[in-house]
Steps between C-alpha positions, in 0.01 A plus 500: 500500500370837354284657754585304798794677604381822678228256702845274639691778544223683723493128673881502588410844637220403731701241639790735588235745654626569849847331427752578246543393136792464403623454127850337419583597143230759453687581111376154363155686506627705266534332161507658106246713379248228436488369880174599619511296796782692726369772355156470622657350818674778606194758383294276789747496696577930456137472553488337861803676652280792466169401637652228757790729616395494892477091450744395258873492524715369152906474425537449183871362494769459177780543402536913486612540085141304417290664782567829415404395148160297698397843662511710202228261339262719708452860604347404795730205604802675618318760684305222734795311561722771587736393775777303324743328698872370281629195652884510400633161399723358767877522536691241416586415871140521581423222196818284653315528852154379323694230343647351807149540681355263224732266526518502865065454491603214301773367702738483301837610536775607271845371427786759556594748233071396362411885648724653281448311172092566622638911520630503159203350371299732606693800411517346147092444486480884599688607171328264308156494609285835544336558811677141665583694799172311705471207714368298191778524321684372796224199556581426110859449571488284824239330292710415224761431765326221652413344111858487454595351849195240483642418155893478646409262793224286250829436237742402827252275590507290191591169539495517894279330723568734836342854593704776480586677846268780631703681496576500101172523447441848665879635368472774180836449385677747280473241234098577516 
């Protein structure tokens, strides 16, 4: 509500006193020209960095096309959060490897030649999609994976009365 937003923001503060706050999508304080909330969000928050400086730590983290846009909003922003540090997105080996980590947390394994389709997928997402090259992008795919295999063993087992092996149960096949 109007008026209420400088009094929680200086509460998020306090409770990060002596810690770290830390603020994922700091540009989605920034709205159009008649947001006064961010605005008067990040004018506390300018605010505090200043006097709390010795007590207060904050990363303010984003994607880097929208935060350089987030710390222009303020003169005094971009000056009190000067250390910036770029995370590159990964490779595309480096995505493969987080792929076959999450499937191998969720024990399940994947039918010869699956790696490869799983590969091309990715590489495909990363022309497609801007900014895919994270480990959510990856989690979206084994996600939608898994729909696709649940949905593949549910349809085979239509009109069956017997389980289905373990072992086809925990198998992405290429099919998937």
């Amino acid at each position: 509500y109007v008026g209420q937003t400088s009094g929680k923001t200086y509460g998020v503060i306090r409770n990060a006193l002596g810690g770290v706050l830390f603020i994922d999508e700091a540009y989605t304080l920034v709205g159009d020209e008649s947001d006064t909330f961010g605005k008067e969000a990040i004018n506390t928050l300018v605010a505090e960095l200043e006097n709390r400086r010795d007590s207060l730590m904050v990363i303010v983290a984003g994607y880097a096309d929208k935060m350089d846009k987030f710390l222009d909003v303020n003169q005094g922003l971009a000056s009190r959060l000067s250390n910036e540090v770029v995370f590159e997105d990964y490779s595309e080996d480096e995505l493969i490897e987080i792929f076959s980590y999450m499937t191998a947390q969720k024990n399940l394994s994947l039918e010869e030649g699956a790696l490869e389709d799983v590969k091309q997928l990715i590489e495909e997402k990363r022309k497609q999609v801007k900014d895919f090259g994270n480990a959510r992008g990856v989690r979206n795919i084994l996600e939608d994976i898994i729909k696709k295999k649940n949905s593949r063993i549910v349809a085979a087992l239509k009109g069956k009365n017997e389980l289905p092996a373990k072992e086809e149960l925990t198998t992405i096949k290429r099919e998937d």
